[in-house]
Each structure stands twice: as structure tokens, then as C-alpha cells.
C-alpha positions in Angstrom: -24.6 11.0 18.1 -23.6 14.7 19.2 -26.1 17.2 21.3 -26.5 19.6 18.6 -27.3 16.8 16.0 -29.8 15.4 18.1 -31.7 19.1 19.1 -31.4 19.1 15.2 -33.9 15.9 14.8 -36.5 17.3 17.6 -37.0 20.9 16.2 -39.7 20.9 13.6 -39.1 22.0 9.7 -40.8 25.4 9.8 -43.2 28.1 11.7 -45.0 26.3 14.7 -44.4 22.5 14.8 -45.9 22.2 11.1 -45.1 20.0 8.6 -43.6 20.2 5.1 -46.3 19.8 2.1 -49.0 18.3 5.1 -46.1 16.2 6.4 -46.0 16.6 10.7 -42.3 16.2 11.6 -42.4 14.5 14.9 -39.8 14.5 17.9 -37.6 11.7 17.8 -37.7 9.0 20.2 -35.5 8.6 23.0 -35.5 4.7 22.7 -34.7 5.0 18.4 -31.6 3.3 17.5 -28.6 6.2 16.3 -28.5 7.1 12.9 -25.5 4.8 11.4 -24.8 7.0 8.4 -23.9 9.9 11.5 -22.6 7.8 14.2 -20.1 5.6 12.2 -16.3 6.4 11.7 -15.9 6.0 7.8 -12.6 4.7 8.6 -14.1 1.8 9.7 -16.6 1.3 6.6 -13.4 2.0 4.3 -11.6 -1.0 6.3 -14.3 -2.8 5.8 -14.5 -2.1 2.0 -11.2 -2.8 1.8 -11.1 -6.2 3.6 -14.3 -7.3 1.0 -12.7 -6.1 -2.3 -8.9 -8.2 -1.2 -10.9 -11.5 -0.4 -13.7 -11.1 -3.0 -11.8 -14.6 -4.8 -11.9 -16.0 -1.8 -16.0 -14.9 -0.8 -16.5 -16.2 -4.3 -14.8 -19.1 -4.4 -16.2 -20.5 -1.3 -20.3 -21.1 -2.8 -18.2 -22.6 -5.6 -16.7 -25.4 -3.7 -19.7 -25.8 -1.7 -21.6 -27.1 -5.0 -19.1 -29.6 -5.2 -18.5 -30.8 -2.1 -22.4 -31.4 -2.4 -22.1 -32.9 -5.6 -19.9 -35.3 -4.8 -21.3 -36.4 -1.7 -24.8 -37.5 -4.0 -22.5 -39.7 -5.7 -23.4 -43.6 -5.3 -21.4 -46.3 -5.9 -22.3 -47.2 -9.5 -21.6 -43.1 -10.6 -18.2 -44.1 -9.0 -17.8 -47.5 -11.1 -19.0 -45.6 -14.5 -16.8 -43.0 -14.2 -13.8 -45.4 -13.5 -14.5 -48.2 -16.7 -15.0 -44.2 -18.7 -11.2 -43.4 -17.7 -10.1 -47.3 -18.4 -11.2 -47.0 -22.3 -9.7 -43.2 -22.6 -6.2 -44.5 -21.5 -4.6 -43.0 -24.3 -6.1 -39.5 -23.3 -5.4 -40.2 -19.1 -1.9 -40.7 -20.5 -1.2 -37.6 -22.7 -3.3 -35.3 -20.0 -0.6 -37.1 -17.1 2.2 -36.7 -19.0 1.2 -32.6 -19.4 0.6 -31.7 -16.4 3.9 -33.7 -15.4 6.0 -31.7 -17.8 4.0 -28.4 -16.9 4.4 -29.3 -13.0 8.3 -30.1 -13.7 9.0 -26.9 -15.8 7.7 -24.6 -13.5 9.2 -26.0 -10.7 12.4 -26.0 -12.5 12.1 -21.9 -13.7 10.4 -20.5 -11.0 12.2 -17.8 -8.8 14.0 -19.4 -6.0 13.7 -17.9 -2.8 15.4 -15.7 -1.2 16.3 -15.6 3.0 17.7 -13.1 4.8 19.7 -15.2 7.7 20.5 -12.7 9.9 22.2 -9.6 9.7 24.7 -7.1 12.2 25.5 -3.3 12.5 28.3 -2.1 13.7 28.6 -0.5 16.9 32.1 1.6 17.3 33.4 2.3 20.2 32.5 5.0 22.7 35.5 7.2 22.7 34.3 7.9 18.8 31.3 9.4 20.2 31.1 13.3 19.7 28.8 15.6 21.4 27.5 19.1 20.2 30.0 21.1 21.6 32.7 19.1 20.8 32.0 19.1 17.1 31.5 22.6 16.9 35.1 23.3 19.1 36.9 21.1 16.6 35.6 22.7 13.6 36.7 25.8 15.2 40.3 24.9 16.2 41.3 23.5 12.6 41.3 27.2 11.2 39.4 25.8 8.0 36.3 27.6 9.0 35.1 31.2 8.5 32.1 32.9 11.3 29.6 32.1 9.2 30.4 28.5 7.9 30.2 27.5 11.9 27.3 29.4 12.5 26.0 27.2 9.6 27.2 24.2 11.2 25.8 24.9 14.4 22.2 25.9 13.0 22.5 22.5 11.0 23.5 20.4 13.9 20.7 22.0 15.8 18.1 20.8 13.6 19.2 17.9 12.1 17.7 15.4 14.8 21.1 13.6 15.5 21.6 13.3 19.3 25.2 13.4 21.3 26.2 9.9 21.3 26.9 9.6 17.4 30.4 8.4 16.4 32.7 10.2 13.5 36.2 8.5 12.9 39.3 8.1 14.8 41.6 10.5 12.3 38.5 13.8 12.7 39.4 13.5 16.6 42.8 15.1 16.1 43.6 18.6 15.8 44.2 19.2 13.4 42.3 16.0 12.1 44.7 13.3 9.8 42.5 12.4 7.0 44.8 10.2 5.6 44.9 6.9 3.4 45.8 4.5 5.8 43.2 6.2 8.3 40.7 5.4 5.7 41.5 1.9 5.4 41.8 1.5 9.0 38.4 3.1 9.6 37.1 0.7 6.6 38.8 -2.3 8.3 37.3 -1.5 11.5 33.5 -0.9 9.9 33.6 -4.2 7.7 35.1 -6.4 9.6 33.5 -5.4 12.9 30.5 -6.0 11.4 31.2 -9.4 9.6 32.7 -10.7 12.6 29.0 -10.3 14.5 27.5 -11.6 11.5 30.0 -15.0 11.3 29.6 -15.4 15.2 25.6 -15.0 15.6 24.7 -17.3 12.0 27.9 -20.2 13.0 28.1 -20.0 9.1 32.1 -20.3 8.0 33.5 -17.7 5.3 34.6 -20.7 3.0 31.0 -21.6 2.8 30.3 -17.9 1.2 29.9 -18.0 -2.9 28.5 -14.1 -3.4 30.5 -10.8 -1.8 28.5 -7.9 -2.8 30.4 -4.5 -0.9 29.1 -1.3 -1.5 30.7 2.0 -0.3 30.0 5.5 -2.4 33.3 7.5 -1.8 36.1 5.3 -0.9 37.3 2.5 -3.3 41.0 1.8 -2.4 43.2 -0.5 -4.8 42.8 -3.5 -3.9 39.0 -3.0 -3.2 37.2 -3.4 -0.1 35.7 -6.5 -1.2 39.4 -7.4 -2.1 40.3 -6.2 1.7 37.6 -8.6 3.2 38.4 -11.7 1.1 41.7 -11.7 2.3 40.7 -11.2 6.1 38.8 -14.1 6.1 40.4 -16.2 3.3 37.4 -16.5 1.2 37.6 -19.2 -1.3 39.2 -18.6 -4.4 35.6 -19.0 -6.6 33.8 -16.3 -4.3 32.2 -14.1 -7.1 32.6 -10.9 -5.1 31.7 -7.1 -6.0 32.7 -3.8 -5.1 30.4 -1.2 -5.8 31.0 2.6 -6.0 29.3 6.3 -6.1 26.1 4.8 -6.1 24.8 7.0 -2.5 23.1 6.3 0.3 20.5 3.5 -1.7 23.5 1.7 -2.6 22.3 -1.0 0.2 19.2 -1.9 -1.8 21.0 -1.7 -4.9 23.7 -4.6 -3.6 20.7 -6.4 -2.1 19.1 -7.0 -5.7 22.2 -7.5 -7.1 22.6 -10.1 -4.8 19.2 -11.9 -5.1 19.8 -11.8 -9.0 23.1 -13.6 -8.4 21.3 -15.9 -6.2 19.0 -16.9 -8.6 21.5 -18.5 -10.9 23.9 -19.7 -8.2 22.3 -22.7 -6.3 22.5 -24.2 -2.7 25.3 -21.1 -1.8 25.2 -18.0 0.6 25.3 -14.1 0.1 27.3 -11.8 2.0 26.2 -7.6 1.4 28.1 -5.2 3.2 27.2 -1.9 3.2 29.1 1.5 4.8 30.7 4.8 3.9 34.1 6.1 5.1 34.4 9.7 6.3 38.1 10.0 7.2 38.7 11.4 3.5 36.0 12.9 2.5 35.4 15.5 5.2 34.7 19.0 3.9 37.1 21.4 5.6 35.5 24.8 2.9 33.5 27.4 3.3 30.8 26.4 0.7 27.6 26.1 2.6 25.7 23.5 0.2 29.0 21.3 1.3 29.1 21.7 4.9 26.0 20.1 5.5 27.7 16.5 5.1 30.0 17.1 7.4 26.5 17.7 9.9 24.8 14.8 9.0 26.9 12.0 8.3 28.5 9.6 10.9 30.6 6.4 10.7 28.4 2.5 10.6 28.2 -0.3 8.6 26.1 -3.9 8.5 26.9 -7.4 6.7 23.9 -9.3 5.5 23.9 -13.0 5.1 21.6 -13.9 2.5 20.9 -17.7 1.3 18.9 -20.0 -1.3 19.1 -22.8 0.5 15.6 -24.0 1.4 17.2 -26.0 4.9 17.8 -22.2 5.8 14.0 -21.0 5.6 13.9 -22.3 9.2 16.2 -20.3 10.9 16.2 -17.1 9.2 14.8 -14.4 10.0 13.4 -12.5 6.6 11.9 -13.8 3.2 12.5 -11.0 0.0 9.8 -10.4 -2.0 10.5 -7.2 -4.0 13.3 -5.1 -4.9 12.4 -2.3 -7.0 14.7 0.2 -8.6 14.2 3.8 -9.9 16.9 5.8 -11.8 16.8 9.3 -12.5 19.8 10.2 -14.1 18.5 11.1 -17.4 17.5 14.1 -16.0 20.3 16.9 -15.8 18.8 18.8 -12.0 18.6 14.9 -10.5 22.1 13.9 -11.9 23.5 16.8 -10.3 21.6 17.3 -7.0 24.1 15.1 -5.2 27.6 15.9 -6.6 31.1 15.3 -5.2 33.2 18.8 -6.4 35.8 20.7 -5.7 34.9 24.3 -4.6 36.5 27.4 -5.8 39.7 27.1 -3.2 40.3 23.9 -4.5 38.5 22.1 -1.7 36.1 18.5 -2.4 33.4 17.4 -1.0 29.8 16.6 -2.0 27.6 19.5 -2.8 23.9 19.0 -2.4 21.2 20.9 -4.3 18.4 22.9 -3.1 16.4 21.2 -4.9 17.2 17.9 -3.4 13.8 17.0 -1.8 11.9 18.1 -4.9 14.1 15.5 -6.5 13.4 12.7 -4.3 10.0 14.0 -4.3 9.8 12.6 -7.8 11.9 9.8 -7.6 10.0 8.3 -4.6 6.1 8.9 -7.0 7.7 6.8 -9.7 9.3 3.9 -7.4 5.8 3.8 -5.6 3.7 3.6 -9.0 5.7 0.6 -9.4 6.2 -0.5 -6.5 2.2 -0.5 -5.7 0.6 -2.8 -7.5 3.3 -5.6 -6.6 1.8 -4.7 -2.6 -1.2 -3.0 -2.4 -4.3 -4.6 -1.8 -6.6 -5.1 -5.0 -9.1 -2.1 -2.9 -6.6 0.2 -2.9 -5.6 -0.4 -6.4 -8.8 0.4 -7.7 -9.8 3.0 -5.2 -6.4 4.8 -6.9 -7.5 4.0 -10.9 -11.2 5.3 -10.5 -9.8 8.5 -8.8 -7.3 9.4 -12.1 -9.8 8.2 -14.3 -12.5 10.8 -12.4 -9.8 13.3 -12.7 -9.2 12.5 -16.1 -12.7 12.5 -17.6 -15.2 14.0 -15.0 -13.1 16.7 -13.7 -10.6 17.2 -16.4 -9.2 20.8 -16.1 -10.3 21.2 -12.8 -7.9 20.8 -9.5 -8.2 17.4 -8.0 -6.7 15.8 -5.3 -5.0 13.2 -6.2 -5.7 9.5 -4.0 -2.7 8.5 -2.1 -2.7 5.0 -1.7 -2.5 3.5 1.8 0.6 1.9 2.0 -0.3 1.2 6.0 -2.1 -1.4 4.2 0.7 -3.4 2.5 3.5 -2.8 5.1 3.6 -3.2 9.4 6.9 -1.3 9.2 8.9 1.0 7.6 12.5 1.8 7.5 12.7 5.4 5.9 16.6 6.0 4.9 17.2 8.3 7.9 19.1 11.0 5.3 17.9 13.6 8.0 14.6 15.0 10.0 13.6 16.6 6.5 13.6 13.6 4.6 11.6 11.4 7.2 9.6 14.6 7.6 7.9 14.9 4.0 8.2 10.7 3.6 5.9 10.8 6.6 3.9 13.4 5.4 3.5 12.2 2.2 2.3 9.1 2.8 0.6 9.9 5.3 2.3 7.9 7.8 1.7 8.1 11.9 4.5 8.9 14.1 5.0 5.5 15.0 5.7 4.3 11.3 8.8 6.7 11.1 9.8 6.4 15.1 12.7 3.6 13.5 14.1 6.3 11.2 13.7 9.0 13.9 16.1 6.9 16.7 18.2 5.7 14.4 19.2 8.7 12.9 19.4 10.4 17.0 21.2 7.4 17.9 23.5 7.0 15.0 23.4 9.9 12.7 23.4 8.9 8.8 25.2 5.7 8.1 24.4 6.1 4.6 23.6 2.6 2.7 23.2 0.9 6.4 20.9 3.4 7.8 18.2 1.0 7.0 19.6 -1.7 8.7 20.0 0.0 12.2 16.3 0.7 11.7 15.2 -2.4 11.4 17.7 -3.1 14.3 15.8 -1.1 16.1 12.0 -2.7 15.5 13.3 -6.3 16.8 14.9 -4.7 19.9 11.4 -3.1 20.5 10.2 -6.4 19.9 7.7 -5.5 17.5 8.2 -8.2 14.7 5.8 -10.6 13.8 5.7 -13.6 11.7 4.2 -12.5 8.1 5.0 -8.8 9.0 5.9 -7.0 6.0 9.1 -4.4 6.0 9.4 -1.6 3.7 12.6 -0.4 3.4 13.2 3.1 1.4 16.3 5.0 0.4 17.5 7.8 -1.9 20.8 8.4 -3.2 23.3 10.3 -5.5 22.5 9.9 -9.2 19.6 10.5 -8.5 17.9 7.3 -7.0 15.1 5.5 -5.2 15.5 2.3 -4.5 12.8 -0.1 -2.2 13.0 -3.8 -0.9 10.3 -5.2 1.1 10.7 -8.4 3.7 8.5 -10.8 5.0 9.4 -12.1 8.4 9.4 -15.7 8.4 8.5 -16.2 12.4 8.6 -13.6 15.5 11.7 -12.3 15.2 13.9 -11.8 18.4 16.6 -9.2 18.3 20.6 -11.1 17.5 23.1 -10.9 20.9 24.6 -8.1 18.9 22.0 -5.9 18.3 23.4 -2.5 18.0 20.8 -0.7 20.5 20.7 -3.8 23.3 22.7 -1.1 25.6 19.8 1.6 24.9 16.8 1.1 23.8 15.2 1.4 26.9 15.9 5.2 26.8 14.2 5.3 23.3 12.1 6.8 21.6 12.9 10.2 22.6 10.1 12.1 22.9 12.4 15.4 22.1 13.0 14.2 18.6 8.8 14.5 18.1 8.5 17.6 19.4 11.6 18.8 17.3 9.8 17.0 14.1 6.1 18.8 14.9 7.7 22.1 15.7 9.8 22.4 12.4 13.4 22.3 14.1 12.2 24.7 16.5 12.5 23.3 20.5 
């Protein structure tokens, strides 16, 4: 209890020391226990609410099975021997009540969802001399005569406050000068990504390509003829069944999207393995205008890539690392502002790129409320869900009219971690904000995109990347990972792990994390940009 509440206690109610209607009001004692209703956090009583409201089956069901186990334990022999010749002369019934549940046992075994287990996964790491500092971005921008004064000024502010560090990578052909952003550069930075990664992902999980029955490739601005999922079957001479898919334009959530493609495929397709690759290629689609809503890109983006192995195969719950348990999708291309908010155009010189609206965040504002209202009751505690429907039915009723705030749910209750698309320090910014997240909840997504910029669809791999090299995983931790892309979309899948889960040979920060997180990223992040 504070000093001034307790001087509060010992000063009598009116003139003098006397009472209220005859009522003395005495000192308090010393030796009195604390007043509880003052001196506990209601933090704590909401955790405790919440732990009594998620096991109230559980509180309930334990007097219940009580009774019976003392039930049964009264029983005597001849209870036992009555109830046995009962069954013998209901055979008929025993039979038809066996041969139910059988069937009922047999069909649900037979149409339940089969499970779905992430094996292991790998980024790609490129090499060091694609790393580009600060300076050198901004001298290369200068030198290829593309850029007015004020479209590097842009730049620079951008860079500036964007939260990427100096060690991100951008591909071989934007090194030149001037830079050669040609087709076979493309492929060759494609071939590098994909197969870089794959070959990681083959090596650490011993699995052989010819065992692989699903290729799901997504990659939103590059899609060659023969695809890139054409480009990886023949690398590794897939067999000639594999049902593979290339997916295109579908932004930075394409990686969820290909996951849930893949677990649908999965569901049909027995005993086989999933591959997901997910990546972007910058060597043609670097913006070399003057438009500023297009320049931004060319700030934030940064070459990576990761390969998924996925598998039904109940031998493989052992070994891997992940269960899924949701994927859920949200699609807001009906609306005109959210279709065009991410849009690849040509500006008026006759330049392309990919023009993003000022109304982005508002956007994925709204896209991220509707994924969560469906995404919530699938992993929020039963508290929470109720705490959240008697707050809008208060607001509806009660206090209609009136301004309300509205309950966030805590999703710190459903999930341990979460890997927040790092689409840059603004988006992780309001996600945090918005649900109310603590700095260590979005220190993944802060690292990741200082470490590696934005990878696009695999952003949310290096994250998670970056939670086993911390060692943070623990068995039945739940991962929520969150990403927004072109269309307009947000897209979620939440993990399970299946056992502590130790970072693969290859993880992409083994070299680094020591030097992370970098506390210069926070303080960029608290002071709005400004160091």
C-alpha cells in the first residue's frame, strides 16, 4: 500500500476526530493485513479470471468423475454378475450399439483432417559481396543519372528511417553502373535464391527430390516461361507426377497463401511430401523514375528466399519441427482503394514499378481487423472470447451512441511468438501497437528486417529463423505468423512446435545473432524514425 493511501485511512472523516452519523472512525492498525482491492495488480486477477473461464470444463468435469469413481468402487460382486447376465440377454442391442460406434469410430477416422508437419525449413543467405551499405546505395542511385535532387533526397530520408541496417543484400546485376537489369540476370538471381535455398533444405531433412509429390513456388513480379517451379523441377529432376505450382502477383502474403494451398493439397494426397518456396526477384523490377510513391520499393526491398518441406506422413511427426493448425485468409479486392493500394504501373516517362498508396496502412488496418475476427475464435481462449462479446454487446445496448472503446483481445494469450511480415518499421510499428504487443513480441520482425531488409513472401521465415537461433522455442509454443500483400491481403498461419526446437546447421543468422537485437532499432522505433 502507498504512503499517501495509508495517511488516507488514519485521518478522521470530518471536524475533530468525529465520526459520521455517531460512527468514530478509528486509526488503522499497524499490524492489519493491506487492503487487497488496493494492493493487487488487476493484471493478475484478470490472469486469473482468465485461467478459470479456459478450464471451467475441466473444474467441472473433475466432481463429475469423482461420483463415479466412487460409484463404482461400492460395487460388489453380485452388482457386477447382474449387470453382466443384463448385457448377455440384450445381445441383439450390445451388437447394433458395437457395430455404431465401429462405423462412427471408422468414419471419422477415415474423414478427419490429416495433419500437417512442417519438417524443416531454410533461408537463403547470399553472399557478402551483395551486401550494400548506406552510402553505397545512395552513390549508385546517384551515378545512373535516373535520379533527379529530390528523388535521392527521398531515397536517403527513406533509407534513414526504414530500420534496414548495412549488411542487407540487393542483386548482382544493381551492382553495376550502370546496373544490367536484364532477363538472364533475373533468372540467374532466381536460380541462385531457389536453389540456394532448396539445397539447405535437401541437405539438413536427408529427404531426396524424387520423394517430393507437391511444388508450390510463389514469386509476385517475375514469372519467366518455363516457370520457376518449371526451372526447379528440372534442377533436381523431380518426378514426372510432381503436381507443382507457380504462383504470381499475389505480394508479400504470397508465402501463407502457398502454405494453405499446400496443406489443402496435402489433404487429398496421402503418405507424400510438400515443397513451398517463396522469394521475389529485384533485378527487373527496380524503379529507376522520379515518382516518389515508386521509389520507396527500391528502399525497402532486398534479395531472400526459403524452401519449406511440409509432410502428412505420421512417421515424420517425430522429427519435425512444426504442427499447422490454421491458415486463415482475407481478401480485399472487392474494394476499389485496397485493389489499388499496391499497384505495379508505368509512370508518366514510361517507367514501371510498383506504386504504393498513402493509404496503405489504413488498408491493412482493415484487412488485419477482419483476418483477426476470424482468426480469433479458432485461438483465443473462451475468457477472452467472452470478455470481447459482452464489450460490443455493452456498446451496442448500454452505451449505444456513445464513444466506446472497443476490447482488444489479447492475443499474448493464444500465441508465444509472432512473426510480423517485416514490410518496414511502420508496419511492425502500428501491428505492435495495435495489438498491444511488447517489444519483445515484434524484436523477430525488427532484426530481420535490419538484418535482411524485406524479403517479401520469406520475410516470415527469417523471423522465425531468428526465434530458434535465440533459442526461444518450446515444445507446444504457438507461432503466429502475419503478412499483407498486393490485392489487397492478409493472410495468417499459426504453428505449434512439436518439441524444443534447435536452430538447423543453416540457419541464416548462426554468423550473427550474437550481435542482435540492436538496441538502435528500439530507440529508432520509440522515437518515430528520429535517432
Amino acid at each position: 500500500m502507498s504512503g499517501e493511501s495509508a495517511a488516507a485511512s488514519t485521518t478522521p472523516v470530518g471536524g475533530g476526530g468525529g465520526g459520521v452519523g455517531g460512527i468514530q472512525i478509528q486509526p488503522q492498525s499497524r499490524t492489519r493485513l493491506p487492503d487487497f482491492l488496493q494492493s493487487v495488480n488487476l493484471k493478475h486477477v484478470k490472469l486469473g479470471y482468465h485461467y478459470l473461464v479456459s478450464h471451467l470444463l475441466t473444474l467441472c468435469l473433475i466432481p463429475l468423475m469423482a461420483v463415479i469413481v466412487i460409484e463404482a468402487t461400492q460395487l460388489n460382486p453380485d452388482d457386477i454378475r447382474q449387470l453382466w447376465l443384463h448385457l448377455q440377454y440384450n445381445l441383439v442391442s450390445v451388437i447394433v450399439c458395437s457395430t455404431f460406434l465401429v462405423f462412427g469410430i471408422t468414419v471419422y477416422v477415415m474423414t478427419r483432417p490429416r495433419s500437417v508437419f512442417l519438417v524443416d525449413y531454410a533461408c537463403y543467405k547470399p553472399p557478402a559481396e551483395l551486401q550494400v551499405r548506406y552510402d553505397q546505395f545512395m552513390e549508385h542511385s546517384a551515378l545512373t543519372g535516373d535520379f533527379d535532387e529530390s528523388s535521392l533526397e527521398f531515397q536517403r530520408k527513406i533509407l534513414e528511417r526504414s530500420g534496414l541496417g548495412e549488411e542487407t543484400y540487393v542483386p548482382e546485376a544493381m551492382h553495376f553502373i550502370p546496373p544490367r537489369p536484364s532477363m538472364q540476370a533475373a533468372r540467374e538471381e532466381a536460380e541462385q535464391v531457389m536453389f540456394g535455398a532448396l539445397d539447405n533444405l535437401f541437405a539438413n531433412t536427408n529427404v531426396k527430390p524424387k520423394d517430393i509429390g507437391i511444388l508450390v513456388v510463389n514469386c509476385s513480379l517475375f514469372n519467366p516461361t518455363p516457370s520457376l517451379s518449371a526451372m526447379i523441377v528440372n534442377k533436381y529432376k523431380f518426378r514426372g507426377n510432381i503436381r507443382s505450382y507457380n504462383l504470381g502477383g499475389m505480394g508479400c502474403s504470397a508465402g501463407v497463401i502457398s502454405v494453405g494451398l499446400a496443406k489443402d493439397l496435402l489433404q487429398v494426397h496421402r503418405n507424400t511430401y510438400a515443397v513451398v518456396v517463396s522469394t521475389e526477384n529485384i533485378t527487373q523490377n527496380w524503379y529507376f523514375g522520379n515518382k516518389k510513391s515508386m521509389l520507396i520499393p527500391n528502399c525497402l526491398f532486398r534479395v531472400g528466399g526459403a524452401a519449406v518441406l511440409l509432410s502428412n506422413k505420421s512417421k515424420d511427426r517425430r522429427r519435425s519441427k512444426y504442427k499447422l493448425v490454421h491458415v486463415v485468409r482475407t481478401h480485399k479486392g472487392a474494394d476499389d482503394k485496397a485493389f489499388k493500394c499496391v499497384y505495379q504501373e508505368q509512370d508518366d516517362a514510361g517507367k514501371t514499378g510498383v506504386s504504393l498508396s498513402k493509404d496503405l496502412m489504413a488498408i491493412a488496418g482493415e484487412a488485419l481487423k477482419t483476418n483477426i475476427t476470424t482468426l480469433g475464435p479458432l485461438v483465443l481462449p473462451i475468457s477472452e472470447q467472452l470478455l470481447f462479446f459482452v464489450t460490443l454487446i455493452a456498446k451496442k445496448t448500454l452505451f449505444s451512441g456513445k464513444k466506446v472503446k472497443p476490447y482488444i483481445p489479447d492475443f499474448k494469450l493464444a500465441f508465444e511468438h509472432f512473426c510480423i511480415h517485416a514490410g518496414g518499421r511502420a508496419v511492425i510499428d502500428e501491428l505492435e501497437k495495435n495489438l498491444q504487443l511488447l517489444p519483445e513480441h515484434v524484436e523477430a520482425s525488427r532484426m530481420t528486417l535490419h538484418r535482411f531488409g524485406n524479403t517479401s513472401s520469406s520475410s516470415i521465415w527469417y523471423e522465425l529463423a531468428y526465434v530458434e537461433a535465440k533459442g526461444r522455442m518450446r515444445k507446444g509454443n504457438r507461432v503466429w505468423q502475419i503478412a499483407f500483400g498486393s490485392g489487397f491481403k492478409c493472410n495468417s498461419a499459426v504453428w505449434e512446435a512439436i518439441r524444443n526446437v534447435k536452430p538447423s546447421v543453416t540457419n541464416p543468422w548462426d554468423d550473427c545473432i550474437d550481435r542482435y537485437p540492436v538496441q538502435s532499432v528500439f530507440d529508432m522505433s520509440s522515437s518515430g524514425g528520429k535517432e
